[in-house]
Every structure is written in structure tokens, then in C-alpha cells.
BALUMMAR-713548 format. One record per atom (N, C-alpha, C): residue number from 1; residue in one letter; z, y, x. Coordinates in steps of 0.2 Angstrom, whole numbers, plus 2048, in hexadecimal, padded with zeros to 3 digits. Layout:
NUM_a_Z_Y_X
...
This chain:
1_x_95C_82A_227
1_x_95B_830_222
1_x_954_831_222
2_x_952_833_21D
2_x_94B_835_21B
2_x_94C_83A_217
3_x_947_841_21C
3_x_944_847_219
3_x_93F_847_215
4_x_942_848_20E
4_x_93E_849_208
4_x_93E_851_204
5_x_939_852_200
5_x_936_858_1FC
5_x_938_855_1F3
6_x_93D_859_1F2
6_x_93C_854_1EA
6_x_938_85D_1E6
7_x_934_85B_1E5
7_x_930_862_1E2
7_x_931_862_1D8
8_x_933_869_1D6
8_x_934_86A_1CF
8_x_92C_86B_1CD
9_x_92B_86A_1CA
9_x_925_86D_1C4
9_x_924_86E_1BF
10_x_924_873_1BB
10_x_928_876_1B4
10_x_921_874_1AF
11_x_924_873_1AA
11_x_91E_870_1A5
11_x_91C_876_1A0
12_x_91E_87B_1A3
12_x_91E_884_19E
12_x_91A_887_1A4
13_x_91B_88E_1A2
13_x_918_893_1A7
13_x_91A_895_1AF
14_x_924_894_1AE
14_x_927_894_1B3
14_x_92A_890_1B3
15_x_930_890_1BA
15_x_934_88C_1B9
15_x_93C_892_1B9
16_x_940_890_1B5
16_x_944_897_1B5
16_x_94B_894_1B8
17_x_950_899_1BA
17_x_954_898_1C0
17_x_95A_893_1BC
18_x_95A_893_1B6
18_x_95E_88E_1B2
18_x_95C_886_1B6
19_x_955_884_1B6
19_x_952_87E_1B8
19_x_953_87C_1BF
20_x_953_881_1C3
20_x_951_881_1CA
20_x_95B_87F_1CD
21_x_960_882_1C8
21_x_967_883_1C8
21_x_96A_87B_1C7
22_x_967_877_1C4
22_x_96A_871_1C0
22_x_962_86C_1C6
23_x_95D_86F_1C8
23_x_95C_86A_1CE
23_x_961_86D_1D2
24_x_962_873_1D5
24_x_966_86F_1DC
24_x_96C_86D_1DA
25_x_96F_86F_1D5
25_x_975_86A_1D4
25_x_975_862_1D3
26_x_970_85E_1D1
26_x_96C_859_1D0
26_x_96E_856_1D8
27_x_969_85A_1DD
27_x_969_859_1E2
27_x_972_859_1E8
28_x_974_85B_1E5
28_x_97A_85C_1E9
28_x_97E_856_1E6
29_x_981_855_1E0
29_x_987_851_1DB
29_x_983_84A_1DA
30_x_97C_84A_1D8
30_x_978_844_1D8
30_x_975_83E_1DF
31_x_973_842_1E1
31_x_96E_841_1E5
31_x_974_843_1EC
32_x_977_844_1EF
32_x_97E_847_1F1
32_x_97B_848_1F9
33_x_977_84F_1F6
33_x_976_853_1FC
33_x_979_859_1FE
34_x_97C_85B_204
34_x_981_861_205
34_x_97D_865_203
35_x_980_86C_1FF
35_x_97C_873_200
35_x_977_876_203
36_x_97C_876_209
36_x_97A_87A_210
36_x_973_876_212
37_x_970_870_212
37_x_96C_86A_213
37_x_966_86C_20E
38_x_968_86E_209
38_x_962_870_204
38_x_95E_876_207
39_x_954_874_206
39_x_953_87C_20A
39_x_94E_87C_203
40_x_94B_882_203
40_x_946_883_1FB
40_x_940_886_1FE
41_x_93B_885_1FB
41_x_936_889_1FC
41_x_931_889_1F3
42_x_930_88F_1F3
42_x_92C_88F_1ED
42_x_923_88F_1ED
43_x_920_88E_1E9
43_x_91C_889_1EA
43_x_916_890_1E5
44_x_919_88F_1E0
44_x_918_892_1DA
44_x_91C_897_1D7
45_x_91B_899_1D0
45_x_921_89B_1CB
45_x_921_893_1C8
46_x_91D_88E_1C7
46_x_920_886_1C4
46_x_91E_883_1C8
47_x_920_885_1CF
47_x_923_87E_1D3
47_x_926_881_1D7
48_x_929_87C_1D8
48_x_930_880_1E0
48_x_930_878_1E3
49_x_933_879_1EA
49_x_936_874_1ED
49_x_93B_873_1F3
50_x_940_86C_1F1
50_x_942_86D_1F4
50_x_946_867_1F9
51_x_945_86B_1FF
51_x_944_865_206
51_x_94E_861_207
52_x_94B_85C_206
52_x_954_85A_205
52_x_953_855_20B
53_x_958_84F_20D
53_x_959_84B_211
53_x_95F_845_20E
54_x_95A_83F_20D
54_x_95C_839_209
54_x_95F_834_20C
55_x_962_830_209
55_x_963_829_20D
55_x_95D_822_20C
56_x_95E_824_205
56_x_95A_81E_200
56_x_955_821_1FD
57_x_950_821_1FE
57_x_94B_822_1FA
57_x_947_81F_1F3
58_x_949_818_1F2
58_x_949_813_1EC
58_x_94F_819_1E8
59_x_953_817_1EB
59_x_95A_817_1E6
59_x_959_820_1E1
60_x_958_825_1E8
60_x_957_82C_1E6
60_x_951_82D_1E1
61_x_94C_828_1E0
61_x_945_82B_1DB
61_x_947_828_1D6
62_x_94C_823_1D5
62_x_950_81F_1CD
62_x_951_825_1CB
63_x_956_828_1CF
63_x_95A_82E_1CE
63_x_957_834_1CB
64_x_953_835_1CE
64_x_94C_839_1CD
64_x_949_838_1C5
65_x_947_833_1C5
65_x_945_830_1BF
65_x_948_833_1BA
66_x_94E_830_1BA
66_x_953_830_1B2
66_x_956_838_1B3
67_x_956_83D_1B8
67_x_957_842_1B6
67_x_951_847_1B2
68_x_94D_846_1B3
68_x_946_849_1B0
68_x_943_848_1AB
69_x_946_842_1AA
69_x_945_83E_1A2
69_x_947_844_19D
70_x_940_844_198
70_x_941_849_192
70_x_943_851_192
71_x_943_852_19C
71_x_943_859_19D
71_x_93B_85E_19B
72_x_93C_864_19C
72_x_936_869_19C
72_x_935_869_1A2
73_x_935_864_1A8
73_x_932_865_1AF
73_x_933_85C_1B3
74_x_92F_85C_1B6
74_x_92E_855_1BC
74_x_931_857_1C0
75_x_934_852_1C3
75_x_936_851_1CA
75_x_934_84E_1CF
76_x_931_84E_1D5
76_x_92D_847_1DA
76_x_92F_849_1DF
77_x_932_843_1E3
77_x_936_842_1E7
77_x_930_83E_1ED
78_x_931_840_1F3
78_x_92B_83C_1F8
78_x_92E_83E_1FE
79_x_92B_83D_203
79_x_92D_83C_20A
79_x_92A_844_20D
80_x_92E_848_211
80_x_929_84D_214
80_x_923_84B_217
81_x_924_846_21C
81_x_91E_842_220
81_x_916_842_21D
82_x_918_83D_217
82_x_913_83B_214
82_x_910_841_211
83_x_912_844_20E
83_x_910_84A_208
83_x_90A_84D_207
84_x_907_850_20D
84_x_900_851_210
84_x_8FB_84E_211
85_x_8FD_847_215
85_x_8F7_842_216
85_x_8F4_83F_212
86_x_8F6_841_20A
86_x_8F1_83D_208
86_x_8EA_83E_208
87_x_8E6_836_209
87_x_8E0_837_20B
87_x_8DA_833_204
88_x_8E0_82F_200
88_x_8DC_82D_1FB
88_x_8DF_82D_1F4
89_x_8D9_82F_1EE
89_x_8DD_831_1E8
89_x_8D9_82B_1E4
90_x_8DD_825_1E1
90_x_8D7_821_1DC
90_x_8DC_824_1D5
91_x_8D7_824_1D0
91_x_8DB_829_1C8
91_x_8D8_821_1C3
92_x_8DC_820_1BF
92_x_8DB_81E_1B8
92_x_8D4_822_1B5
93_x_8D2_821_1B0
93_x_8CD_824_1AD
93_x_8D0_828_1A7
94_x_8CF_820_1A1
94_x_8D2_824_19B
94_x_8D9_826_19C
95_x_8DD_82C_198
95_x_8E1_82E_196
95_x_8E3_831_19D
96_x_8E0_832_1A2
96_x_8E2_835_1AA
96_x_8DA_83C_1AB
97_x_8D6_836_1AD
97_x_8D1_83B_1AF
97_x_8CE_83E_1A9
98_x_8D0_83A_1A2
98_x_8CC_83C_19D
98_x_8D0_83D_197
99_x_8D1_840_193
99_x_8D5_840_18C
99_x_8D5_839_188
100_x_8D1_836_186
100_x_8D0_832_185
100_x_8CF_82C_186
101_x_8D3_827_181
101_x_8D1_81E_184
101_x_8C8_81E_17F
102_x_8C6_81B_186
102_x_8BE_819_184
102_x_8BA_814_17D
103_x_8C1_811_180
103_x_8BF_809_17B
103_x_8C0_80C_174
104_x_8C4_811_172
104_x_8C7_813_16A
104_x_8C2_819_167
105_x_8BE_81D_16E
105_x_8B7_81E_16B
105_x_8B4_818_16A
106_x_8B2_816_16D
106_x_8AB_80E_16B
106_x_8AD_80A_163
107_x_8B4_80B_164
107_x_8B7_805_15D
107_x_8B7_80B_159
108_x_8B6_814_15A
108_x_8B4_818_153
108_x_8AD_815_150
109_x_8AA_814_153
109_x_8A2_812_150
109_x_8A4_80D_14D
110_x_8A8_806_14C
110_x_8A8_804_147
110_x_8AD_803_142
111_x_8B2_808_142
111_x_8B7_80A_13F
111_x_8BD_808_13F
112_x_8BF_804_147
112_x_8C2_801_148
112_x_8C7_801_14D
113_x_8C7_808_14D
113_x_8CC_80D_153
113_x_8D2_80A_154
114_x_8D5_809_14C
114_x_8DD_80C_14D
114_x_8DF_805_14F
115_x_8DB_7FF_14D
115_x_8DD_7F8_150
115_x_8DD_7F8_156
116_x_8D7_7FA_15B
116_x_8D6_7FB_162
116_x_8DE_7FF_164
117_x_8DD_805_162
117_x_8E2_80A_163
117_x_8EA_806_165
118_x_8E8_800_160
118_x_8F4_7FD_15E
118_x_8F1_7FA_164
119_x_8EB_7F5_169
119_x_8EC_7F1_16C
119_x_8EC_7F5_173
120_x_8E8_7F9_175
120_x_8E8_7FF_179
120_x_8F0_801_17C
121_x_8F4_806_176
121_x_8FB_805_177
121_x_8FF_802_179
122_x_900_7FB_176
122_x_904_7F7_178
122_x_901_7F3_181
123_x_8FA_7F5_182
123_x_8FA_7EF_18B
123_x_8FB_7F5_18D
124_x_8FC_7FE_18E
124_x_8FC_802_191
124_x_905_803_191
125_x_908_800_18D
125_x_90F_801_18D
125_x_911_7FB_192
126_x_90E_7F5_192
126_x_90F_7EF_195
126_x_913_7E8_191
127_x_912_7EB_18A
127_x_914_7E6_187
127_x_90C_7E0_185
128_x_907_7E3_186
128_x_901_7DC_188
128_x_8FE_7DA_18F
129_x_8FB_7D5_18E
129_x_8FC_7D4_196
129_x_8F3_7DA_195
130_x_8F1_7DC_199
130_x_8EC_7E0_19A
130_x_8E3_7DB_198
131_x_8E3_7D6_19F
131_x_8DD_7D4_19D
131_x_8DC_7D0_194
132_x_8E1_7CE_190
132_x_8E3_7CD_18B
132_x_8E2_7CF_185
133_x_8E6_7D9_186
133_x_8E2_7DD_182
133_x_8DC_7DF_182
134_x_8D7_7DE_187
134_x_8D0_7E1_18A
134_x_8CD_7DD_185
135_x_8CF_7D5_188
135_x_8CB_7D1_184
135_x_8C8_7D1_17C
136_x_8D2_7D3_177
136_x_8D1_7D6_172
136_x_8CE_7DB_16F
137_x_8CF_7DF_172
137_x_8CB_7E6_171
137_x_8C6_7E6_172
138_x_8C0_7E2_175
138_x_8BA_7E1_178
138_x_8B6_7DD_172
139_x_8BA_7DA_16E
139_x_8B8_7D3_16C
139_x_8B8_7D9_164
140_x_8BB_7DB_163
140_x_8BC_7E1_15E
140_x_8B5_7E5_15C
141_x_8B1_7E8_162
141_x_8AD_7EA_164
141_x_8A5_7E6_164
142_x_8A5_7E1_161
142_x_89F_7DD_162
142_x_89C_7E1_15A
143_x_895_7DF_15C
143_x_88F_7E2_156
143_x_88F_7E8_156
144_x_894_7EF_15A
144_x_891_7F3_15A
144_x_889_7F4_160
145_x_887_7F9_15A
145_x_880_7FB_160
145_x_881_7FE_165
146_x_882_7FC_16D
146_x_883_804_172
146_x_87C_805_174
147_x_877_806_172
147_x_86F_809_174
147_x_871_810_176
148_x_874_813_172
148_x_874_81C_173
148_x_87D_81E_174
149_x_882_818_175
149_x_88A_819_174
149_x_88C_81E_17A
150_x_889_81B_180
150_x_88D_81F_188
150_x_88B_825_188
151_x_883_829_186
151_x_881_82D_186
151_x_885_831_181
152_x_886_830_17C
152_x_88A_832_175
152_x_892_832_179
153_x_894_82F_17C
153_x_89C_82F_17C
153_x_89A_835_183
154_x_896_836_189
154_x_899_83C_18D
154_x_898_841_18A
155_x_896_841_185
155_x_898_849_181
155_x_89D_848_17D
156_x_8A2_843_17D
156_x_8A6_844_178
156_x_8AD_845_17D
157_x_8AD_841_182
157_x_8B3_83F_188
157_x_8B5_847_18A
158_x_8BB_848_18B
158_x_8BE_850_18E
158_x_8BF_84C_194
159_x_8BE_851_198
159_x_8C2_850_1A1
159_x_8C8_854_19E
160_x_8CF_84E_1A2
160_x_8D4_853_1A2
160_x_8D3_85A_1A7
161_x_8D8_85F_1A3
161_x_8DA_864_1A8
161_x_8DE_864_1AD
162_x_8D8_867_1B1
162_x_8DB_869_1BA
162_x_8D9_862_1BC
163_x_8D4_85E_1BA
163_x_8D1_85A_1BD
163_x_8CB_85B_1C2
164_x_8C6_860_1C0
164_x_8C2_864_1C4
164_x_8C4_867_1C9
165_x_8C7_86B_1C8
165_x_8CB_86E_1CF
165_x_8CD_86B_1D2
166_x_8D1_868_1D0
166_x_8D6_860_1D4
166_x_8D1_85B_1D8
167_x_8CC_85C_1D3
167_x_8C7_855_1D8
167_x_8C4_85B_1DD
168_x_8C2_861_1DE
168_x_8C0_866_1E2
168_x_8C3_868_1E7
169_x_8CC_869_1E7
169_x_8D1_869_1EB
169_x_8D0_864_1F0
170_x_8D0_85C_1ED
170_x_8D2_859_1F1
170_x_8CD_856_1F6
171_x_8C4_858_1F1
171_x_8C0_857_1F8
171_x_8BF_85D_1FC
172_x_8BF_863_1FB
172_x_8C1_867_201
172_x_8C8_863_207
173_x_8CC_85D_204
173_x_8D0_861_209
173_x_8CE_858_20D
174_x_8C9_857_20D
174_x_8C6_850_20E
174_x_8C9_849_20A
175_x_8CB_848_204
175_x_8CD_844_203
175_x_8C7_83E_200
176_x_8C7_838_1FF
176_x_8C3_833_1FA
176_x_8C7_833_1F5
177_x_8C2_832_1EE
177_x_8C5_834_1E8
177_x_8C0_82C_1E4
178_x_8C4_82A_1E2
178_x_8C2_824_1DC
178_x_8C4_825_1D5
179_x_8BF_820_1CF
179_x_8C3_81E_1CA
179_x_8C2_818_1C9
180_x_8CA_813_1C8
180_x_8C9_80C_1C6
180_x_8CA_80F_1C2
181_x_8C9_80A_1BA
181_x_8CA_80B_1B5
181_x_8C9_804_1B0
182_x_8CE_803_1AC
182_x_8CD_7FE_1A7
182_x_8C7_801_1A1
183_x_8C5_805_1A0
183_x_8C0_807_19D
183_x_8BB_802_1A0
184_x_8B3_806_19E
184_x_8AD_804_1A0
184_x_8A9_809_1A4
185_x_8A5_804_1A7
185_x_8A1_807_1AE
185_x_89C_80E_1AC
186_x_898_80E_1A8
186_x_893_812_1A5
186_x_897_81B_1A3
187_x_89F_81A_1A0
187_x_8A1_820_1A2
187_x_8A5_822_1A9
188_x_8A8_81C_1AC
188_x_8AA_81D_1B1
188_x_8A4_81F_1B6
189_x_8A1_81B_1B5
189_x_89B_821_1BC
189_x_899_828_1BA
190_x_897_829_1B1
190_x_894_832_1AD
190_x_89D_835_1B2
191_x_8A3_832_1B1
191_x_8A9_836_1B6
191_x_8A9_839_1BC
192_x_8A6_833_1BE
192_x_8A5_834_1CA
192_x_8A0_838_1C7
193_x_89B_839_1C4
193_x_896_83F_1C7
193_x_89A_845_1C3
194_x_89B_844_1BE
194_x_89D_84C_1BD
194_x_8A5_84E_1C2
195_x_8A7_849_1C6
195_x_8AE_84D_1CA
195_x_8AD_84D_1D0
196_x_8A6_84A_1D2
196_x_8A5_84A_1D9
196_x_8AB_844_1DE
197_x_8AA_83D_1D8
197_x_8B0_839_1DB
197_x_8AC_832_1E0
198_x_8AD_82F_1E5
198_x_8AC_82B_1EA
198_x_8A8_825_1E7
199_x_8AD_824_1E3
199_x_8AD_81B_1E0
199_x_8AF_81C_1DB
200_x_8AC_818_1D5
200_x_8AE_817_1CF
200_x_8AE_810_1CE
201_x_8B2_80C_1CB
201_x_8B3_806_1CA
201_x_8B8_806_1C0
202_x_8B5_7FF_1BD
202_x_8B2_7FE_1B5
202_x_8B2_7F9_1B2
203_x_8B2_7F6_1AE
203_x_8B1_7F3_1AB
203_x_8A9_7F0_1A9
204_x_8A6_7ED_1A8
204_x_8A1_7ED_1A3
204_x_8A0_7E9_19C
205_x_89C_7EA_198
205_x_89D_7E9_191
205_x_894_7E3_190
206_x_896_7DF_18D
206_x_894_7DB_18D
206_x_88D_7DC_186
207_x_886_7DC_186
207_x_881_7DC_180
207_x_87C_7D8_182
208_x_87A_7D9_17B
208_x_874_7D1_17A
208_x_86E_7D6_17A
209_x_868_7D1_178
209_x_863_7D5_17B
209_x_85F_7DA_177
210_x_864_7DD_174
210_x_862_7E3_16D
210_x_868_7E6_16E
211_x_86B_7E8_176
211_x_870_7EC_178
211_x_877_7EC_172
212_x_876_7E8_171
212_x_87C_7E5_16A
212_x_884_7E4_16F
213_x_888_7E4_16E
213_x_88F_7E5_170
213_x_88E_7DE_170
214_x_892_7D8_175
214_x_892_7D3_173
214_x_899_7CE_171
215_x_89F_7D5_173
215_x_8A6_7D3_171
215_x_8A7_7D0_178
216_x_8A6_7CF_17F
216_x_8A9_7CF_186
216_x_8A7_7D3_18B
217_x_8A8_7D2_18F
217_x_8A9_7D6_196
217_x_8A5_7D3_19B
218_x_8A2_7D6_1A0
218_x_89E_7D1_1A8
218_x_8A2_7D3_1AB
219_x_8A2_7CE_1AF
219_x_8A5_7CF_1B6
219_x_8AB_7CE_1B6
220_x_8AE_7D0_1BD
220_x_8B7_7D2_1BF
220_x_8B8_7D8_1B8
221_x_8C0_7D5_1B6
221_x_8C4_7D9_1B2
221_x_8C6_7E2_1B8
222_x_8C6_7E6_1B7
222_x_8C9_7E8_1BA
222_x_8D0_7EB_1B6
223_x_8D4_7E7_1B8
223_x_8DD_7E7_1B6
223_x_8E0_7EA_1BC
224_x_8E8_7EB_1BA
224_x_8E9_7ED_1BF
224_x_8EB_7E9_1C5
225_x_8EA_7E4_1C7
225_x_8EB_7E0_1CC
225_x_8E4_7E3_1CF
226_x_8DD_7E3_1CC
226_x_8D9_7E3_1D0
226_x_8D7_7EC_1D2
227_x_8DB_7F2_1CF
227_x_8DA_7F8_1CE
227_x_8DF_7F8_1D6
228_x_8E3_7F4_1D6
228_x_8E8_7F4_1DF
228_x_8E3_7F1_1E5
229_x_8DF_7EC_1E3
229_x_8DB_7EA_1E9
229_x_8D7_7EE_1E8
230_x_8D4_7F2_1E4
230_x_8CF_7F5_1E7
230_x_8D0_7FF_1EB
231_x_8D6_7FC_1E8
231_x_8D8_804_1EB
231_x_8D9_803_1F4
232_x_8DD_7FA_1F5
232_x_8DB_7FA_1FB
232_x_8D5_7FA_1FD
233_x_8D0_7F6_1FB
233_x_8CA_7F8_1FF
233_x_8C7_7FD_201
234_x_8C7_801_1FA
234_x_8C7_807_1FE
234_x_8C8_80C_202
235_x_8CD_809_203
235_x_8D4_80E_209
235_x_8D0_80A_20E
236_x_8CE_802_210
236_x_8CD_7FF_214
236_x_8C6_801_217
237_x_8C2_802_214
237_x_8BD_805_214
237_x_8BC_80C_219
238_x_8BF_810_217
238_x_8C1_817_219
238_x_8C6_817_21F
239_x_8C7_811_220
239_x_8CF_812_226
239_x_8D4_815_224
240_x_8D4_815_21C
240_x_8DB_81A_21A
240_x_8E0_815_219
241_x_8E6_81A_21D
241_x_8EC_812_21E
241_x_8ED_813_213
242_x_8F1_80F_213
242_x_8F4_80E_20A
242_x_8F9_814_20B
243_x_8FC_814_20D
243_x_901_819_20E
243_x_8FF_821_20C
244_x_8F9_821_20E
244_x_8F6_82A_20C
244_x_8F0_829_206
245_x_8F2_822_203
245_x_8ED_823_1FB
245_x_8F3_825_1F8
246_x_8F1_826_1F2
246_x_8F5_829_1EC
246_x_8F1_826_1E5
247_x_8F5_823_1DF
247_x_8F0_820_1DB
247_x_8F3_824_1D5
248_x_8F0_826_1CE
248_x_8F3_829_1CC
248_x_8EF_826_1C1
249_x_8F5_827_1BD
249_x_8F2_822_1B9
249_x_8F8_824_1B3
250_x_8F5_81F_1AE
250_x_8FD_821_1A8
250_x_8FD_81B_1A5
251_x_8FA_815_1A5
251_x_8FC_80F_1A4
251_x_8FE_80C_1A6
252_x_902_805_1A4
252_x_906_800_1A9
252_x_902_7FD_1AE
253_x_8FB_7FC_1AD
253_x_8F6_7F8_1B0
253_x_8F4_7FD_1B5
254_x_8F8_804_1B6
254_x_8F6_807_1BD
254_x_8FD_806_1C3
255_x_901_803_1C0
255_x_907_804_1C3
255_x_906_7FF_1CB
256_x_903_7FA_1CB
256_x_901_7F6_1D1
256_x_8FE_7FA_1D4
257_x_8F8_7FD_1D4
257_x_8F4_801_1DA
257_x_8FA_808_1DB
258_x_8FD_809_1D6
258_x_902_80F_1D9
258_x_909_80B_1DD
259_x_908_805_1DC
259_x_90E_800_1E1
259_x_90B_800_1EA
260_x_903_7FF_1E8
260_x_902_7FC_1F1
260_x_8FE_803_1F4
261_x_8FF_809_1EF
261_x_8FF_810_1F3
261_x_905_812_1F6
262_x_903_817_1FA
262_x_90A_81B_1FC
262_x_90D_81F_1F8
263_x_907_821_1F3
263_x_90B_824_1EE
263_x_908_824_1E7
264_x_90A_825_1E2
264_x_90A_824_1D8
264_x_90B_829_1D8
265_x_907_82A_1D2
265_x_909_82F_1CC
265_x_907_82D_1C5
266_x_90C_82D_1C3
266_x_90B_82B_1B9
266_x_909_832_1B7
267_x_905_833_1B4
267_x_900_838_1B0
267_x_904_838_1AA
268_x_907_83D_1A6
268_x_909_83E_1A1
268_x_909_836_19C
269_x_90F_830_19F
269_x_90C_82B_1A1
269_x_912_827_19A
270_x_90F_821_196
270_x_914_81E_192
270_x_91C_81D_199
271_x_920_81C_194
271_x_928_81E_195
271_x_929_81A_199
272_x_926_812_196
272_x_928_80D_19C
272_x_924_80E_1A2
273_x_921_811_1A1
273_x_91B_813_1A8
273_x_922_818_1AD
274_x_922_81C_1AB
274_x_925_823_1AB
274_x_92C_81E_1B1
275_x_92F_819_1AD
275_x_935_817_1B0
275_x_932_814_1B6
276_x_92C_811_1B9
276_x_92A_80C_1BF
276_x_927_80E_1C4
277_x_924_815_1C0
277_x_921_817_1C6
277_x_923_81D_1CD
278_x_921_81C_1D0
278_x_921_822_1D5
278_x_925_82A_1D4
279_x_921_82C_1D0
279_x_91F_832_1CE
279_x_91E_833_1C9
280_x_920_839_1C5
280_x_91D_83A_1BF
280_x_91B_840_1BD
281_x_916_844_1BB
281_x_911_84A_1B9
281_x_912_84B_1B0
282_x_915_84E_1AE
282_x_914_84E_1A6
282_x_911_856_1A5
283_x_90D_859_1A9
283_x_90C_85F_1A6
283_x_905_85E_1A5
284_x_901_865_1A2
284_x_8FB_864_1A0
284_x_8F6_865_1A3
285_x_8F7_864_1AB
285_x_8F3_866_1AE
285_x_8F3_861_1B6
286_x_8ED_85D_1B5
286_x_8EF_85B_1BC
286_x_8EC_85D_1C3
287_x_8EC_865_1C2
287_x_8EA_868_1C9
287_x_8F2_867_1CC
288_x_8F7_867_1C9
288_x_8FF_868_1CD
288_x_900_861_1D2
289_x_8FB_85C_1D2
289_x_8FB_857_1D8
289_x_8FA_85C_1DD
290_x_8F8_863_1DD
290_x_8F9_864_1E5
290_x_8FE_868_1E5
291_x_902_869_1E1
291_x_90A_86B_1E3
291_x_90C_866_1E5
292_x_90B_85F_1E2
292_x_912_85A_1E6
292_x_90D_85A_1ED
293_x_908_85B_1F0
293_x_903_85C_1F5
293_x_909_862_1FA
294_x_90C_865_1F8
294_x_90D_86C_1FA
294_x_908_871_1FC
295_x_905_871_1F5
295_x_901_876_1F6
295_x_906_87F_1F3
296_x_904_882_1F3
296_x_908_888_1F1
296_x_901_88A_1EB
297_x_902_890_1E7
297_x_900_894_1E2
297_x_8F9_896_1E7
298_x_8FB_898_1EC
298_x_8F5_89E_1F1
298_x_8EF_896_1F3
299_x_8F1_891_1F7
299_x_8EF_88E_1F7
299_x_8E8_887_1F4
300_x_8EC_889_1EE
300_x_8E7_885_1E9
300_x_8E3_88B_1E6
301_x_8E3_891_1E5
301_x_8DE_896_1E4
301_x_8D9_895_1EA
302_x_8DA_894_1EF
302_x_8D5_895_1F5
302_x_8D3_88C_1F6
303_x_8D5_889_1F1
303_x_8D1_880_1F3
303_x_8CE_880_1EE
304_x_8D0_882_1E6
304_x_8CA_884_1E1
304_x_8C5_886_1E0
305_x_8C4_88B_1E5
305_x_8C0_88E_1E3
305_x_8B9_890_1EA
């Protein structure tokens, strides 16, 4: 038996007693936990939790999964043990730590978004193999000038909301904070300095000697096979066992480094993501990682700030 938290999180302002009625009933007929076994504690007005005892933990996050499907609230289901210790956070870039895919600004300079855009969607859903689409979309991208591009694009890039905070929370509470990212290194590093993050890891983009795009890539791809060893080293590095990182992402190519952490989260994440991973987050703010943290309302005011 394993003591677990499955925590609600409401994608509105509150969560109201209609939602919180149809989770324990969820928990009791589904997940087929006695009443009496159920304890609650509230966190927030949009978030509550609630401490239950499992048999199977695969089987109850399936369960999990498909009942949160196209609700106005998440569900995430983890170990009480685990909850707290987390010690390391690696983020995705685009479409996680930032509103935007990078590569569909670069391919606006030559008018050439919405082709990048269909190739983008489709490896992020997992219907391209990743190193594959990069390739494409890279090779799309050649003859533009980047003299002046990186500078121009960190005024363009939005940091997601409750990113600031969230990276400020988590290094008050001692954590390492990284980004891998299939993007590229030049905005991946303008990121680490503006969120105060550990390690930034990137892509590089390939120019001739008039800074010209040259349509490839230097170095190691970082895809998702290489976004999972590097979240180990870095855990290795730091003596953090795997078990207290958490990797958090909305593409298919994050799902392996959310496989060899202890824990995932899909960021407001495509649907096939949404079905494989850990965890799922669809509100608009990703300072609520420290609810599933079990942080309370009182709590995160005094880590923000």
C-alpha cells in the first residue's frame, strides 16, 4: 500500500464544492478508496488535497489521467514521501518557460513561420521523429541574417506566468534549476540569466562567415533522449538522487527526461503528451508547481517574495 496526495487544481479562480464532490466520489467508486480513509486538507481556494492510500500507483495515474481529461481542474497523483524532496527542476524552454517556439520567430524573418509552425506541431505531438524535424526546420532557415536576430528576439520572447516566482520559490527552498531545450543556446542562456537558472543547455545554429544562417546545427542534437542524460548528470553532479528531480515540458521529446525523473509534468501539454506523462498542469500559471509541492496559499506568499 502506498500513501499518496492526489491534489485538485482549479483552472478558474476557485475550486467549488460541486468539483471537490465528484473528486471524492472519484476517489471512493474509482480509485476504490473507503471514505472513512480519505483526509483533506486545503491548500488554497484552487487547490485542495487529498491524502488517500493506494495499491497501484501506474494503474491509479491512468485513472487519474482520463478523469481530468477536458475538466476545468487537474489532478496529480504522487507519493506523500516523495512530495517535498524535490531537489532538482530541468524546464523545457519554448512553449514552457516561454510563450513561444523560437525557431517560428527566426522562420518570421523570412516568411516562412507557418511551414516551420506544421513541422514544429507535428514532432511536438510525436508524430516526427524530433532530430528529423530540427533538421527540416533548420535547413528552412538558411540565408536568413542573425547579426542582430538573438538581440531582437529577447525583446520579443514572453517568460511564461508564475515563471519568476516559481524559479524564486524554488531557489529559496535550495533547489537546481535548469533548461534543456530543443530551441537554441543564445536564448537559452538571455533565459538562465533573467530567471536566475543553474544550467542552460541548447541547440546551436550553424553561420558562414557573414553570420549568414547556414541551414544546420553544431554539435550534440539536444532531443529528447539527450534532455534525460543530461538531467542525469546533473542530478549526478549535485548528489541529487533522480528520484527528487522533476522535469517539466509540453512536448513529446520531454517525456523521456520526465521518464528517468521521479517526477513530470506536461505544461499545458499536446493531448498525446497530456496521455504519457506523469502529471499534468493546464492552468495559466505555473507558480501552482508549488501546490503539487504542498505548498499552501500563506506559504507561497512568504517564498515570493
Amino acid at each position: 500500500m502506498i500513501d499518496c496526495v492526489l491534489t485538485v487544481i482549479s483552472h478558474h479562480d476557485s475550486l467549488s464544492n460541486e468539483v471537490l464532490a465528484t473528486v471524492k466520489s472519484f476517489i471512493e467508486k474509482t480509485l476504490g478508496v473507503e471514505s472513512l480513509k480519505i483526509a483533506t486538507k486545503q491548500l488554497s481556494t484552487r487547490a485542495h488535497d487529498f491524502l488517500i492510500t493506494i495499491k497501484d500507483l501506474d494503474r491509479s495515474r491512468d485513472l487519474v489521467r482520463f478523469q481530468c481529461l477536458k475538466q476545468e481542474y487537474d489532478l496529480i497523483l504522487q507519493p506523500v514521501a516523495n512530495r517535498q524532496n524535490k531537489k532538482l527542476f530541468i524546464f523545457d524552454m519554448d512553449s514552457t518557460l516561454i510563450y513561444q517556439e523560437v525557431i517560428e520567430l527566426i522562420a518570421a524573418y523570412a516568411g516562412i513561420e507557418d511551414k516551420v509552425a506544421e513541422i514544429t506541431e507535428r514532432a511536438m505531438n510525436g508524430e516526427l521523429d524530433f532530430n528529423e524535424s530540427l533538421k527540416e526546420r533548420v535547413q528552412l532557415l538558411r540565408g536568413i541574417n542573425s547579426t542582430t536576430i538573438w538581440k531582437e528576439l529577447e525583446q520579443k520572447i514572453e517568460i511564461t506566468n508564475g515563471v519568476r516566482p516559481l524559479a524564486k520559490a524554488l531557489k529559496k527552498l535550495g533547489c537546481i534549476l535548469g533548461v534543456c531545450s530543443g530551441g537554441f543556446i543564445p536564448l537559452a542562456q538571455h533565459v538562465k540569466e533573467q530567471l536566475g537558472l543553474d544550467y542552460a543547455y541548447a541547440n546551436t545554429l550553424g553561420v558562414d562567415e557573414d553570420n549568414v544562417l547556414n541551414g544546420e546545427t553544431i554539435g550534440d542534437i539536444v532531443n529528447g533522449e539527450r534532455k534525460a542524460e543530461l538531467l542525469l548528470e546533473i542530478a549526478n553532479k549535485h548528489n541529487i538522487a533522480p528520484k527528487d528531480a522533476v522535469a517539466i515540458g509540453d512536448g513529446a521529446n520531454d517525456l523521456k527526461m520526465m521518464s528517468v525523473a521521479g517526477f513530470g509534468i506536461a505544461w499545458n501539454a499536446k493531448p498525446k503528451v497530456q496521455l504519457l506523462a506523469p502529471a499534468c498542469l493546464n492552468t495559466n500559471t505555473l507558480l501552482d508547481v508549488l501546490y503539487i509541492m504542498g505548498h499552501t496559499e500563506e506559504d507561497i506568499k512568504l517564498l515570493v517574495n
